[in-house]
C-alpha positions as CSV (number, residue, x, y, z in Angstrom):
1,X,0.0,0.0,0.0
2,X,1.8,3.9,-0.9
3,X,2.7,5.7,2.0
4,X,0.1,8.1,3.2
5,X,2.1,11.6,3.1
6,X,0.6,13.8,6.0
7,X,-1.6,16.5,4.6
8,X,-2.2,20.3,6.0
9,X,-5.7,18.7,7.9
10,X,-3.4,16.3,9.6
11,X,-0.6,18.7,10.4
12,X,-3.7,21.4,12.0
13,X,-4.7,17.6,14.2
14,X,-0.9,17.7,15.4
15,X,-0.8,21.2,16.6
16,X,-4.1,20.7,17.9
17,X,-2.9,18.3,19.9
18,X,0.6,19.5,21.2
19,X,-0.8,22.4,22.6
20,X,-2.4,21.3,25.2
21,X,0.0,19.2,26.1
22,X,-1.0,15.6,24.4
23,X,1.5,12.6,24.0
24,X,2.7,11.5,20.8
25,X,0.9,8.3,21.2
26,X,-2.5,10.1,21.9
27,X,-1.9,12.5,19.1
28,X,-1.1,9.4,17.0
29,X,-4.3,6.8,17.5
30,X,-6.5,10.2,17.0
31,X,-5.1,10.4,14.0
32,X,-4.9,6.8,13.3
33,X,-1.4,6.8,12.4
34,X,2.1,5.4,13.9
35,X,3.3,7.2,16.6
36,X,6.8,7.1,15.1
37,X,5.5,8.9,12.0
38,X,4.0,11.9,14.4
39,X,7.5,11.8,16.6
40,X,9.2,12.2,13.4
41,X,6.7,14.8,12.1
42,X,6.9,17.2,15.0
43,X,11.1,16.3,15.4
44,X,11.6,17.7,11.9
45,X,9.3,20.1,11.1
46,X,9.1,22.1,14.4
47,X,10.3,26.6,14.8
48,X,13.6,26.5,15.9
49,X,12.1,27.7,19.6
50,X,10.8,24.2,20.0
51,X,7.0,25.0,19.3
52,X,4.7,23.4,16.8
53,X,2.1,25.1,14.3
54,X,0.3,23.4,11.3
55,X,1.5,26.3,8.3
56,X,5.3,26.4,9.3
57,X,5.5,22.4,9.9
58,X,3.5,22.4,6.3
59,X,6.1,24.5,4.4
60,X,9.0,22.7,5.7
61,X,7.5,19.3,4.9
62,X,7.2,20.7,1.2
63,X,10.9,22.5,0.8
64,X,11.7,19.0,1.9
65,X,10.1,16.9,-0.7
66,X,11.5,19.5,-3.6
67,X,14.8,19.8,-2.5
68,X,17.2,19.2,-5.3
69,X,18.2,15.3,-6.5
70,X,21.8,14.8,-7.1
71,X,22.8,15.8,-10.8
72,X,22.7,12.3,-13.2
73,X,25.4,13.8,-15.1
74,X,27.7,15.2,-12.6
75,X,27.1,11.7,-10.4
76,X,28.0,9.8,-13.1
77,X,31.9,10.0,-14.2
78,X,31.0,8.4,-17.3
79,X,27.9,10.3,-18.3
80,X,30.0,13.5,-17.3
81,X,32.9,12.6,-19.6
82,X,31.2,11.7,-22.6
83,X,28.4,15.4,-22.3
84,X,32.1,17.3,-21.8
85,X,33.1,15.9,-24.8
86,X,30.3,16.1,-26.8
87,X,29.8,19.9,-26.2
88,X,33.3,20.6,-27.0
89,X,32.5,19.3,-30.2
90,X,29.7,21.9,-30.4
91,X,27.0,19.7,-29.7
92,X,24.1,20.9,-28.0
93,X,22.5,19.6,-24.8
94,X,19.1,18.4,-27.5
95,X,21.1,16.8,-29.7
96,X,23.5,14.6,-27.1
97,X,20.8,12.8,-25.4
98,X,18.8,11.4,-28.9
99,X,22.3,10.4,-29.9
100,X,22.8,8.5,-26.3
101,X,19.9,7.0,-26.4
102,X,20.4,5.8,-30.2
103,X,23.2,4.4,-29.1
104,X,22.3,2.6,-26.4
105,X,19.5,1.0,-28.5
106,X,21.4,-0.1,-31.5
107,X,24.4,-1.6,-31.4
108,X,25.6,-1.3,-34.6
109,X,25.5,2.6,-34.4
110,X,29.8,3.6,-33.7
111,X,30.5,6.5,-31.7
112,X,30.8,9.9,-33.2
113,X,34.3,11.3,-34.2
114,X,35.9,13.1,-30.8
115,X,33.1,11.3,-29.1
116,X,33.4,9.2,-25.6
117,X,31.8,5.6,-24.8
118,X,28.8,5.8,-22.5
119,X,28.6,1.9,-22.0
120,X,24.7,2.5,-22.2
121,X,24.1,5.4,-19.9
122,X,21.8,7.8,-21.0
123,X,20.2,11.5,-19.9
124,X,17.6,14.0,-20.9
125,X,18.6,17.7,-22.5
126,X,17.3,19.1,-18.6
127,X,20.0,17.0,-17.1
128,X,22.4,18.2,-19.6
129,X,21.6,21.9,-18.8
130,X,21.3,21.5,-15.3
131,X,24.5,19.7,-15.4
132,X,26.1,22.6,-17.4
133,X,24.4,26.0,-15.1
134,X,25.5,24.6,-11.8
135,X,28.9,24.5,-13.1
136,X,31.3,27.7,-12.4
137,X,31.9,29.9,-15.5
138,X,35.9,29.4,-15.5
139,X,35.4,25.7,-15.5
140,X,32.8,25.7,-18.2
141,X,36.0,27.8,-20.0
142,X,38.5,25.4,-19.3
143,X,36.1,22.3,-21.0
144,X,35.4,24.5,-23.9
145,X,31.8,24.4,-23.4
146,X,30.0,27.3,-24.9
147,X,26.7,26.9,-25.7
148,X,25.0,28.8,-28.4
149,X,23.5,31.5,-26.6
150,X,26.2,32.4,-25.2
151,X,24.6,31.8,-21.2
152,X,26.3,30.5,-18.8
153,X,23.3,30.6,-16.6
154,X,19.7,29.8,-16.5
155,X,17.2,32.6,-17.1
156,X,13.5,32.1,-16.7
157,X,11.5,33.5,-18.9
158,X,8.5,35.9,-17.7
159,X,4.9,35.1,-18.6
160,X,2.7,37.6,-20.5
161,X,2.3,40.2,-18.7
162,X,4.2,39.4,-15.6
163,X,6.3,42.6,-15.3
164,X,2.8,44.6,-14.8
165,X,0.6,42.1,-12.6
166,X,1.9,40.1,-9.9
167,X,0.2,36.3,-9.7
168,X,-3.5,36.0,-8.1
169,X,-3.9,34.2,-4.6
170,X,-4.9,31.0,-5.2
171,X,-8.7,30.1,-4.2
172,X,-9.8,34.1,-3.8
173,X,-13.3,34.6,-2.7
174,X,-14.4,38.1,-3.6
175,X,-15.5,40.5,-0.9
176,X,-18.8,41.3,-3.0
177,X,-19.5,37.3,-2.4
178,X,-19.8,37.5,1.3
179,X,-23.1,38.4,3.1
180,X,-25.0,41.0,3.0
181,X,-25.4,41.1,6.9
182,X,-21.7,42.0,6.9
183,X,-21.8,44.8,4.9
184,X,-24.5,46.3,6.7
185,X,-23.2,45.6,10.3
186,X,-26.1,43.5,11.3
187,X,-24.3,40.6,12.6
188,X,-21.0,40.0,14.6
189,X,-17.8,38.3,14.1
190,X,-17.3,40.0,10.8
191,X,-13.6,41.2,10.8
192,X,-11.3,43.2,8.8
193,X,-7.6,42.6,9.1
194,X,-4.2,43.7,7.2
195,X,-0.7,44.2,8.0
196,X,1.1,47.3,9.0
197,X,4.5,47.7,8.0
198,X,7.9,48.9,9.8
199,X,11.0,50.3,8.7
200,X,12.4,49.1,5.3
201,X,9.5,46.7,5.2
202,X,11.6,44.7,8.0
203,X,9.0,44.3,10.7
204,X,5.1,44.2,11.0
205,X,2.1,43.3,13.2
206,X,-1.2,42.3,11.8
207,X,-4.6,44.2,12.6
208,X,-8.1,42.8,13.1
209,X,-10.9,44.8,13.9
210,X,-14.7,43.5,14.3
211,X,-17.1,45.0,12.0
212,X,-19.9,45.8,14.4
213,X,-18.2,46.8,17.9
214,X,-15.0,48.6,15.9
215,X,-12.9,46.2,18.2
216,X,-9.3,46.1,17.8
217,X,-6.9,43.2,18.3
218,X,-2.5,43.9,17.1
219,X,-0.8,40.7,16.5
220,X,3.1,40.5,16.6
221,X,4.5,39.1,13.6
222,X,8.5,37.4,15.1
223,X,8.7,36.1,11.4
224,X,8.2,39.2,9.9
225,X,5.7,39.0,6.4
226,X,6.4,35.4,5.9
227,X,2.5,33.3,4.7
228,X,3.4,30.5,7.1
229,X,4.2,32.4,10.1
230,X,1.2,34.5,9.4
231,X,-1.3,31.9,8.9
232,X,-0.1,30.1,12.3
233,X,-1.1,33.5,14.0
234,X,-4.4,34.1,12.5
235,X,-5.4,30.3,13.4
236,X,-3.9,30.3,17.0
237,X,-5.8,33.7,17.6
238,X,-8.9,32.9,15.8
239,X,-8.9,29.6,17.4
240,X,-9.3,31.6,20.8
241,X,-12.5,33.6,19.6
242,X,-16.3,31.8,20.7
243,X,-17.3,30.3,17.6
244,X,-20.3,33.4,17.0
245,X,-16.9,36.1,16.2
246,X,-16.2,33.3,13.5
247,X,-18.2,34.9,10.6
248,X,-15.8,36.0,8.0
249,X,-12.5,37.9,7.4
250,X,-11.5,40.2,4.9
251,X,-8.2,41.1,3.5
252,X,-6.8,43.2,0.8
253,X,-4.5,41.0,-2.0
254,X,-1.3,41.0,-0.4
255,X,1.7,38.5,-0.5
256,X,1.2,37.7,3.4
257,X,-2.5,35.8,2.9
258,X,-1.3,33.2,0.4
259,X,-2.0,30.5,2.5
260,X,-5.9,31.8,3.6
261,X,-6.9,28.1,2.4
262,X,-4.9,26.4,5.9
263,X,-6.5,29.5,7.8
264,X,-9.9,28.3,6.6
265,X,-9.6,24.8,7.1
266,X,-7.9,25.3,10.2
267,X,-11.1,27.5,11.8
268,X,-13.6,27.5,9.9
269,X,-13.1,30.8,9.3
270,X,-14.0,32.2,5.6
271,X,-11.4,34.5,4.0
272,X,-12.8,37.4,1.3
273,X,-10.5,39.8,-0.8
274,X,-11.5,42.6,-1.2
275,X,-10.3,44.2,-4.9
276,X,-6.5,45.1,-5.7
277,X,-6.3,49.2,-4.8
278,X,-9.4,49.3,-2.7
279,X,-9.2,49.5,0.5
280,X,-11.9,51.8,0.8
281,X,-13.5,48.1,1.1
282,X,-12.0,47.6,4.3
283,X,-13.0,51.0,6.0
284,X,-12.5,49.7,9.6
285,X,-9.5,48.6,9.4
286,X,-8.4,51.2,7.2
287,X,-9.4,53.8,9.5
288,X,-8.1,52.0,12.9
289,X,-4.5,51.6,10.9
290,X,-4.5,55.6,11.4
291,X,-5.1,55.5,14.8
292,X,-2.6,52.7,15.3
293,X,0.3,55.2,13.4
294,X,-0.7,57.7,16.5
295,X,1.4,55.0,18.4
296,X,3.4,53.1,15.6
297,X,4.8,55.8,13.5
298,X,5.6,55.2,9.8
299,X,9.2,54.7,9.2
300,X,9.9,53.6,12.3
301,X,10.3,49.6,13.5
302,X,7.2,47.9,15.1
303,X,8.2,45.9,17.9
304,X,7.3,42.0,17.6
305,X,6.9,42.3,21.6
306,X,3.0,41.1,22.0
307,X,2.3,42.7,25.5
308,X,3.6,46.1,24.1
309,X,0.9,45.9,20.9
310,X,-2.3,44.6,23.4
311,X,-1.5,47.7,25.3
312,X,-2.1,49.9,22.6
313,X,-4.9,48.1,21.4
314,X,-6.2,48.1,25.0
315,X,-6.1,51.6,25.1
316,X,-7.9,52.0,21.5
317,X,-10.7,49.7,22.8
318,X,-11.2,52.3,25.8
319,X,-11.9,55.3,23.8
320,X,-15.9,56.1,23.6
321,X,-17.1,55.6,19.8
322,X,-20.0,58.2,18.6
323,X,-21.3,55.3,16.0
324,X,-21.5,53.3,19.2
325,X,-23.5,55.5,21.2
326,X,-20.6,56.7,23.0
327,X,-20.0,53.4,24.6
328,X,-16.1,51.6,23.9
329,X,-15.2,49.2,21.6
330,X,-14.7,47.1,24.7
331,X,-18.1,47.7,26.0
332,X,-19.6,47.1,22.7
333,X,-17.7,43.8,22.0
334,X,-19.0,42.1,25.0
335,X,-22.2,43.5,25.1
336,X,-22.5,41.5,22.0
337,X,-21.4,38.3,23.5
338,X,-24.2,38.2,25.4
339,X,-26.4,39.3,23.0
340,X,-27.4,42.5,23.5
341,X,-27.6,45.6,21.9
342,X,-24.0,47.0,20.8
343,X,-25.2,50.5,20.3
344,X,-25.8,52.8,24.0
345,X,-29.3,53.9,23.2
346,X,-29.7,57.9,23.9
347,X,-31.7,59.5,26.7
């Protein structure tokens, strides 16, 4: 039977489980798996502080997997020999391997003039050019091994209309798809949320506020604007809301939400994007990043220090809100966890 490779769900069931504290074993028969595959799991594909979280463990798991092979041709002195002497001879990395494998299929076919025995080993043209780029320029001189167009190194080439338009986040869910309740503020748990940036883009801290009660929440970001890391946040903090401020969360189009997919599937928490250039869209957040600036100025570094970021959003919940009646966005926030109105009425 193939080896089941652990998936995202399963790597959300791990951190689930470490947590709180759960033994391998535990972890391992909910699952239904061997406990030495969830040892090894959480061994390898752990932070370097010693914690755990689904996104992160995810990533690594799939850097791992693609991690370059060793080179055929370079692992091969034969295979090397005979491609080195071929391309002296002006060869080109297409035309060596149909001859290989020609020759390895017939054996009445003699070796080229200048040519080397491969005693039946044989290589595609990628080999060949991956063989030929990962070698240093001065020893591609000293074969003499120089290809046609003149490149000694491997350049991709962009897709139409690359240079203009970065690549869509896979699995987007427009903003104008979520419901209407949202939009008009008639239920809770609706949030908006984005990132604001440091210094030099070096450092940031992610924003949430709650549609209805304007409630604020600033997450430290250690990792900086890296999907994983941000992911991992958003589910251990959305994990901590009751399941009513669950409803939806909307986010502009940046790099940083790539993996809203794990956040989803993690919490059952829907993800919305709002259109590229519009953050009009998200006019909570957009307007609670301004007040945040009073604090964190632009251009200077936001600290990745949690208990320094709740203070300011503690203090932001505490100021009295005109759209809320002039209660808080503290006030309002709990007021609708136990389901009453969020709005002071007036005398």
């Amino acid at each position: 039977m193939a080896r089941r490779v652990l998936t995202i769900a399963d790597r959300i069931e791990i951190s689930t489980g470490v947590k709180p504290g759960w033994e391998v074993r535990k972890i391992a028969r909910h699952l239904g798996r061997d406990p030495g595959v969830i040892s090894r799991e959480i061994r390898r594909n752990r932070n370097a502080d010693g914690t755990y979280r689904a996104v992160g463990a995810d990533v690594k798991a799939e850097r791992r997997r693609t991690r370059p092979q060793d080179a055929k041709v370079a692992s091969c002195p034969v295979l090397r020999a005979r491609v080195l002497a071929d391309l002296r001879q002006s060869r080109t990395p297409r035309q060596i391997p149909g001859r290989l494998r020609l020759e390895a299929a017939d054996a009445s076919v003699e070796r080229m003039p200048n040519s080397l025995l491969a005693d039946g080993h044989v290589a595609s043209h990628e080999a060949i050019y991956q063989f030929i780029y990962a070698m240093p320029r001065a020893e591609l001189v000293k074969h003499g091994v120089f290809l046609q167009s003149k490149r000694t190194r491997r350049h991709t080439r962009p897709q139409p209309g690359s240079r203009t338009k970065k690549a869509p986040i896979v699995g987007m869910t427009p903003l104008s798809e979520r419901d209407l309740s949202a939009l008009e503020r008639r239920v809770p748990g609706h949030w908006e949320g984005d990132l604001i940036i440091g210094k030099n883009g070096a450092t940031c801290a992610i924003t949430l506020v709650e549609r209805m009660s304007r409630y604020v929440t600033i997450l430290a970001c250690p990792m900086g604007k890296d999907s994983a890391s941000i992911a991992d946040i958003l589910i251990e903090h959305t994990r901590e809301l009751p399941e009513m401020m669950r409803a939806s969360l909307a986010w502009d189009q940046g790099s940083e939400i790539t993996r809203h997919a794990a956040l989803s599937l993690a919490t059952a928490l829907p993800v919305y994007f709002a259109d590229s250039r519009s953050p009009w869209q998200r006019p909570s957040n957009e307007n609670t990043n301004r007040l945040i600036r009073e604090y964190l100025p632009k251009g200077e570094a936001i600290p990745a220090h949690q208990p320094y970021l709740r203070a300011i959003s503690s203090e932001l919940n505490e100021r009295p809100r005109a759209t809320l009646g002039y209660l808080t966005p503290r006030e309002s926030f709990q007021r609708l966890l136990v389901g009453q109105p969020h709005v002071a009425s007036t005398p």
